[in-house]
PAZAVEX-389704 format. One line per field, with one value per residue (C-alpha): x, y, z. Coordinates in nm, 3 decimals. Example, Ala and Ser with C-alpha at 12.3 -4.5 7.8 and 13.67 -1.06 7.14 Angstrom:
% PAZAVEX-389704
east: 1.230,1.367
north: -0.450,-0.106
up: 0.780,0.714
% end
This chain:
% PAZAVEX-389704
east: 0.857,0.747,0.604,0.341,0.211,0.597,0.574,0.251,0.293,0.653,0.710,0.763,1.090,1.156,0.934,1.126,1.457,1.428,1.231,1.505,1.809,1.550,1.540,1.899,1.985,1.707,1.839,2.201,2.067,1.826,2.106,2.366,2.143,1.907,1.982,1.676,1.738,2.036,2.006,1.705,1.872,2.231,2.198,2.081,2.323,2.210,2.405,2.129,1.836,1.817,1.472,1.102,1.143,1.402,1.226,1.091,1.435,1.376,1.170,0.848,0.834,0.536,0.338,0.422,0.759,0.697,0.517,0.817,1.030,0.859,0.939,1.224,1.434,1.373,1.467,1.736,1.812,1.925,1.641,1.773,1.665,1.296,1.058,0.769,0.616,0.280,0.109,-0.093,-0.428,-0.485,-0.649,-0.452,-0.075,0.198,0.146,0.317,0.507,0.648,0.926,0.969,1.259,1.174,1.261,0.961,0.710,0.845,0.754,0.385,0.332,0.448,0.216,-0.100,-0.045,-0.022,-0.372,-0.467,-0.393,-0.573,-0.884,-0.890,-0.815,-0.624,-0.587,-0.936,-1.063,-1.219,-1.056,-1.212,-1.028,-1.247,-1.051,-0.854,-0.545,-0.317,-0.114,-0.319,-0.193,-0.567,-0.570,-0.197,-0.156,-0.432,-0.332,0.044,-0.098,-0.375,-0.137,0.115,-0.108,-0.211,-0.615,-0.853,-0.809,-1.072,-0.907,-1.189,-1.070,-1.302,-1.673,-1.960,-2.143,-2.362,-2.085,-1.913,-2.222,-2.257,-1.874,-1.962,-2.256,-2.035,-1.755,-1.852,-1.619,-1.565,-1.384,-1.425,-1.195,-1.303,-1.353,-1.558,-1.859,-1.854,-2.059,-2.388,-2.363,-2.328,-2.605,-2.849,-2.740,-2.839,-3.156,-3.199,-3.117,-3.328,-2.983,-3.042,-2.649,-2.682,-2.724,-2.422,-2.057,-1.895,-1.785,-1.526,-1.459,-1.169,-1.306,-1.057,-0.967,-1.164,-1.280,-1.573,-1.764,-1.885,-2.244,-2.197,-1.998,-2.279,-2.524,-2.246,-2.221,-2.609,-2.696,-2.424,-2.398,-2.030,-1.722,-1.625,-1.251,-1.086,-0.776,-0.630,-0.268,-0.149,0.049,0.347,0.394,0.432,0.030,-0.274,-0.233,0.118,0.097,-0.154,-0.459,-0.778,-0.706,-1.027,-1.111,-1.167,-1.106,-0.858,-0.579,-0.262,0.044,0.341,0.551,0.880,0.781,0.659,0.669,0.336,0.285,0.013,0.103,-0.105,-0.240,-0.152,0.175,0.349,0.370,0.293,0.005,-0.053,-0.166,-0.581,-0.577,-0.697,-0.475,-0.299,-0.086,0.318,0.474,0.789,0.861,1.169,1.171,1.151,1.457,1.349,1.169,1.160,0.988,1.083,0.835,0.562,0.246,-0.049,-0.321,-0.549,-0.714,-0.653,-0.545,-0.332,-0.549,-0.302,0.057,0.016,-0.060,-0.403,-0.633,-0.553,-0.250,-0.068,0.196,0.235,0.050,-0.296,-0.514,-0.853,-0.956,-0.890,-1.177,-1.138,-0.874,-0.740,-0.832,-1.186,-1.233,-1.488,-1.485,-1.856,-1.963,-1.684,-1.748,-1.464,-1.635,-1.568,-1.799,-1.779,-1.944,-2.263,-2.241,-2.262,-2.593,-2.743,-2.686,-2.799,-3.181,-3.115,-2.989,-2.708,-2.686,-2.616,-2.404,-2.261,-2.232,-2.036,-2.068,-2.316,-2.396,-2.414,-2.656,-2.691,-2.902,-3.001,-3.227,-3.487,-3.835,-3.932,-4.041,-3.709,-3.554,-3.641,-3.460,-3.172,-3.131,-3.166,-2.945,-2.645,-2.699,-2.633,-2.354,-2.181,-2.295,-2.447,-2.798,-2.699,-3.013,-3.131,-3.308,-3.488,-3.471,-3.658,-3.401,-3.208,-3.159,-2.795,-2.497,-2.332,-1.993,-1.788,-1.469,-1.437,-1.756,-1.750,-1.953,-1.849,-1.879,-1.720,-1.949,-1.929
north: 2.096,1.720,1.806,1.436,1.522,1.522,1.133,1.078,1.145,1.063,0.860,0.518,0.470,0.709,0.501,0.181,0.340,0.435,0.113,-0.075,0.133,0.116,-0.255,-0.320,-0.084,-0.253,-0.595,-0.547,-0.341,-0.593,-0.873,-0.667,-0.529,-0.791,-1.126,-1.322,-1.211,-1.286,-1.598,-1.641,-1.532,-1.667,-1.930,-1.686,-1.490,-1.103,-0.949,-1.114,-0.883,-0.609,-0.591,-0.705,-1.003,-1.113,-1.096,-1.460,-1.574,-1.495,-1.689,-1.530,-1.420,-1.476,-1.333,-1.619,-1.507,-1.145,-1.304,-1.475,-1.224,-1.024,-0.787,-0.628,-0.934,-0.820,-0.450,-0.346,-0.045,-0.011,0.091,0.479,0.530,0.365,0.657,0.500,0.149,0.036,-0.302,-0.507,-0.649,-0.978,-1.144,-1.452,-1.525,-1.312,-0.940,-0.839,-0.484,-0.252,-0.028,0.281,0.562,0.891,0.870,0.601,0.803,1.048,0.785,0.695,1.084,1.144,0.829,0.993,1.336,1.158,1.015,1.337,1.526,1.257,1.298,1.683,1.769,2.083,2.264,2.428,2.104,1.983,1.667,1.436,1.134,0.841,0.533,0.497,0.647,0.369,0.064,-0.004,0.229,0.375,0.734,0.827,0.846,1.045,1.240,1.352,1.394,1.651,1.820,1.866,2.050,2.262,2.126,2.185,1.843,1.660,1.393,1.244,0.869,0.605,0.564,0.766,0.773,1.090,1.299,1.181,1.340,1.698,1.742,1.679,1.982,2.209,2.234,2.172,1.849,1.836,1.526,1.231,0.956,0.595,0.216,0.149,0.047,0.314,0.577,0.319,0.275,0.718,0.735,0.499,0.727,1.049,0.889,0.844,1.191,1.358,1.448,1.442,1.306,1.466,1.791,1.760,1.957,1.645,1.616,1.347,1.021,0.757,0.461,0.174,-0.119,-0.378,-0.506,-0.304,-0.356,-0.116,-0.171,-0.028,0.270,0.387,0.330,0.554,0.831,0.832,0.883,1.111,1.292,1.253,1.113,0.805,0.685,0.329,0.397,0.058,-0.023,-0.250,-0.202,-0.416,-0.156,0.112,0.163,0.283,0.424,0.379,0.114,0.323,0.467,0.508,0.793,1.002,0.720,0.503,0.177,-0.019,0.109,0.209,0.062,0.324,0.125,0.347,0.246,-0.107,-0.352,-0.604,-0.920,-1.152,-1.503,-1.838,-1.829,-2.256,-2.264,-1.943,-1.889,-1.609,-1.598,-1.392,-1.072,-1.033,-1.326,-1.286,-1.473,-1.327,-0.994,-1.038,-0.701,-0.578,-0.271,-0.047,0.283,0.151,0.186,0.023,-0.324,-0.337,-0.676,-0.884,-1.068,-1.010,-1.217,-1.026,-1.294,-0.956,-1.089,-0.879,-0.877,-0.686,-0.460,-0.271,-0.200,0.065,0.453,0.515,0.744,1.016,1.001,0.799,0.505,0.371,0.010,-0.041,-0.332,-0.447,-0.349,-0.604,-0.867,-1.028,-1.186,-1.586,-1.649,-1.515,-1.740,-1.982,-2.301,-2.433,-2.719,-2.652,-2.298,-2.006,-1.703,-1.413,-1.197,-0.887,-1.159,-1.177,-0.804,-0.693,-0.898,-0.807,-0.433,-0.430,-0.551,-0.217,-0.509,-0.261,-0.480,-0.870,-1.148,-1.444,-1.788,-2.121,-2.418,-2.719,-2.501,-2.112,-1.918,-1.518,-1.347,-1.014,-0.729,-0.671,-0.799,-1.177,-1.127,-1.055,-1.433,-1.543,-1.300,-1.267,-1.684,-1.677,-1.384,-1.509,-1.821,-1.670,-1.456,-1.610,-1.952,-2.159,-2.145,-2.015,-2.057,-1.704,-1.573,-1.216,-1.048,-0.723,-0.409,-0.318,-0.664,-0.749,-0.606,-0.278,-0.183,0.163,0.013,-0.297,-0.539,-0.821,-1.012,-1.344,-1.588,-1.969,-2.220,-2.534
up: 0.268,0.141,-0.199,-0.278,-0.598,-0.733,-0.628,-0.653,-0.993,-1.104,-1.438,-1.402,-1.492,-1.195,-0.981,-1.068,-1.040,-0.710,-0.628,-0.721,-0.547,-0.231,-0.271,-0.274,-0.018,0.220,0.161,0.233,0.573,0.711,0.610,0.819,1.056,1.180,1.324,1.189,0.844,0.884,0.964,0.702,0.397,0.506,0.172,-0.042,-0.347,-0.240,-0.467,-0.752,-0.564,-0.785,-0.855,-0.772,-0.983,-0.823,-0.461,-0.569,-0.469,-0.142,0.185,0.296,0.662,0.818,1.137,1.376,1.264,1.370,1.714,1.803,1.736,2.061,2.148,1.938,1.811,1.456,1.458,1.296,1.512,1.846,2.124,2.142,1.793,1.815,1.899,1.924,1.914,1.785,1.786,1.482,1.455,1.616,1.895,1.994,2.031,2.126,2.003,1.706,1.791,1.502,1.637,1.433,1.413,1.363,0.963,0.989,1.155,0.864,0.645,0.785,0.741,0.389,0.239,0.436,0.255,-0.058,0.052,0.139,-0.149,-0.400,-0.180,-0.215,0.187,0.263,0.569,0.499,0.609,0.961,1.041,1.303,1.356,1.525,1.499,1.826,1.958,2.147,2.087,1.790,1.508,1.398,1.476,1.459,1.097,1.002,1.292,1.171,0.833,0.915,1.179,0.909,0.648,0.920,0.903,1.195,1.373,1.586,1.723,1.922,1.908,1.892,2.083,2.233,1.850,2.005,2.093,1.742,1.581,1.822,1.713,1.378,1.425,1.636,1.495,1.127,1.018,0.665,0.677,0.826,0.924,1.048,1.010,0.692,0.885,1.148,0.965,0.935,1.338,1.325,1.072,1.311,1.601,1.442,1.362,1.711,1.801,1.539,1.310,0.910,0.825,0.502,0.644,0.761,0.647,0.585,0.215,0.248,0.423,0.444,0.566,0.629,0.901,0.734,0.389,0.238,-0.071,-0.306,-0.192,0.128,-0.012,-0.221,0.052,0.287,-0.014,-0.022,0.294,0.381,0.050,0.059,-0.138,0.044,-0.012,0.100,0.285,0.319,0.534,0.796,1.137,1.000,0.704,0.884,0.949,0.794,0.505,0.374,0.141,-0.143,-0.170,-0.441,-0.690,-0.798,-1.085,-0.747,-0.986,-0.707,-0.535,-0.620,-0.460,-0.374,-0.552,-0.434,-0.082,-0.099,-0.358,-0.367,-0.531,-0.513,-0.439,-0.411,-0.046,-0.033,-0.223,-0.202,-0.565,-0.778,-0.937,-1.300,-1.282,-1.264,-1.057,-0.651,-0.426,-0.055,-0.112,-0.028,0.087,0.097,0.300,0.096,0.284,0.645,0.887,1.203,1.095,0.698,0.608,0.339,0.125,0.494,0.395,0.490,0.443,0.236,-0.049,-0.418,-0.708,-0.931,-1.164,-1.400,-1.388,-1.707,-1.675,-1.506,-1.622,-1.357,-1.457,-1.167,-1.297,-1.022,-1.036,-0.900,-0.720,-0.616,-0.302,-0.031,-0.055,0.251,0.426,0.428,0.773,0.707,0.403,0.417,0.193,0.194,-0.040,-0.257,-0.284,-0.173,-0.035,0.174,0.439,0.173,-0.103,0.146,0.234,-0.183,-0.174,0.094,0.090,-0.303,-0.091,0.174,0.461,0.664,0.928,0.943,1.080,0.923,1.125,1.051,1.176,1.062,0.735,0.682,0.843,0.757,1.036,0.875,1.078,0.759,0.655,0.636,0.287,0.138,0.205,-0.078,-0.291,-0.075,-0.102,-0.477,-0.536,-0.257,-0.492,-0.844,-0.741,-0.432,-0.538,-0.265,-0.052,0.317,0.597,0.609,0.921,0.953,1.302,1.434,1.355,1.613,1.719,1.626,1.808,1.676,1.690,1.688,1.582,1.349,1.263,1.341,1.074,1.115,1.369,1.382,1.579,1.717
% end
């Protein structure tokens, strides 16, 4: 049986060691296994790829690159071993697909019981999984993961918020899984129906599918009176969840680095940037059979936080959660800001709800009192560093969503 505190917690020289033979060993398959990487990396000395310093030798690959490679011209198996197929975030273009093999699924499995065993979930635990159960990888992981330790699983998928909560009653959840914003929309809801939330059995949460600042986790933790944890992970690495998770310290998130190697590269110029400075995370997928990515930009924001022993005693290296993401970046009068800068501020004045919109200037539309403009303007001033327009509506006012938020909104 897959043992994860043995790799949760190997040394690092055992982490790099297999990093490295996982490296090589993915390089030589996609060169020999996939056409476009083939043809990508055809100018390129492999045989000097031995480690994640050398991966700066190689291109980047890029989502249009995954987009036109619909729908399987970048696998590098043949269709009788793919099992299953799921499809990444994204509302325009051609749909990026991500075949996997059954070692892959494996794969997505084994990285959420390392999540789950840093969070404290065993099979005493009531799972209920709300993110969504299709095309888009959401529920799945979470889902194999919970099966595997044998928890009482809830997979209710996403929507109808009341029946969320009289699940939550019934059957006693303990743990809850969901998009980081979901459990403000349950918390209204429950208000609704007369439902104290921190009455509630729930003692743990993974929240994920969107940046999330550490305002809106405390408010979460308060008014649940639970232990909220960021679960990060993208489609094109396999899904949510693979790529690391917070350890109990909850200081950033560390990387698997015997599954994925990161850097953190300048989001205009492709280079590396030192570590402790934010620019767009590079992955590189070493323990994938179907699609491995090379060097896959993900446009998340972070940066790299340690690379030395953590205090729980993990090695391998750790990040800041994901800020934001490059196409959510605004640049407004010379400043660089991100939807989760305006969220810290305006959740440190109680302000759950808001929306963000761009066009001629910034204007933040918050459901709050009139009376707390003026400290919401000076404070997005001192610490995101510009004035927006700030409008108060009547609560209840601005749309809600059970899946993703949608915060920010390009006009004109």
């Amino acid at each position: 049986m897959y043992n994860p505190e043995k790799e949760v917690y190997a040394p690092k020289k055992e982490i790099i060691k297999i990093q490295e033979k996982r490296l090589r060993e993915t390089v030589k398959f996609v060169y020999e296994n996939s056409p476009f990487y083939r043809e990508k990396l055809k100018d390129i000395d492999l045989d000097k790829i031995k480690s994640a310093e050398d991966l700066e030798k190689l291109p980047l690959t890029t989502k249009e690159e995954l987009r036109n490679a619909y729908p399987l011209k970048m696998s590098c198996v043949p269709k009788d071993r793919i099992v299953r197929v799921q499809m990444s975030g994204g509302t325009t273009g051609q749909p990026v697909i991500i075949p996997y093999t059954r070692k892959d699924v494996n794969q997505w499995k084994e990285m959420l019981l390392r999540d789950f065993m840093l969070a404290g979930i065993t099979s005493r635990d009531v799972i209920q999984i709300t993110p969504a159960f299709g095309l888009w990888n959401g529920g799945f992981g979470f889902h194999f993961a919970a099966d595997a330790i044998d928890a009482f699983v809830i997979p209710i998928g996403a929507g109808n918020t009341r029946n969320q909560i009289k699940f939550m009653k019934d059957f006693g959840t303990t743990v809850l899984c969901a998009t980081a914003s979901y459990p403000l929309r349950i918390a209204e809801v429950a208000d609704e129906m007369g439902v104290d939330v921190s009455e509630l059995p729930l003692s743990k949460m993974l929240l994920g599918a969107e940046p999330w600042s550490e305002e809106m986790r405390r408010k979460i933790e308060s008014k649940f009176n639970v232990r909220a944890f960021d679960i990060p992970g993208l489609t094109e690495m396999g899904g949510v969840g693979t790529i690391g998770f917070e350890c109990p310290e909850r200081n950033g998130i560390h990387i698997w680095e015997d599954n994925y190697i990161v850097e953190v590269v300048d989001p205009e110029t492709g280079e590396r940037v030192e570590d402790g400075e934010e620019g767009e995370i590079v992955y590189t997928s070493i323990n994938r059979e179907a699609m491995p990515l090379l060097r896959y930009r993900s446009g998340e924001i972070s940066a790299v936080v340690s690379r030395e022993k953590c205090e729980c005693g993990i090695e391998h290296m750790m990040i800041k959660r994901i800020r934001g993401r490059t196409d959510d970046m605004v640049i407004y009068k010379g400043v660089k800001f991100y939807p989760s800068d305006i969220e810290s501020v305006l959740f440190s004045h109680g302000v759950s709800n808001y929306k963000i919109e761009v066009g001629n200037g910034i204007r933040v539309i918050f459901e709050g009192d009139q009376d707390k403009i003026h400290e919401i303007a000076r404070d997005i001033k001192e610490f995101v560093g510009f004035k927006p327009k700030l409008e108060a509506v009547p609560f209840g006012v601005l749309e809600r969503f059970e899946g993703k938020a949608k915060r920010l909104i390009r006009v004109g």
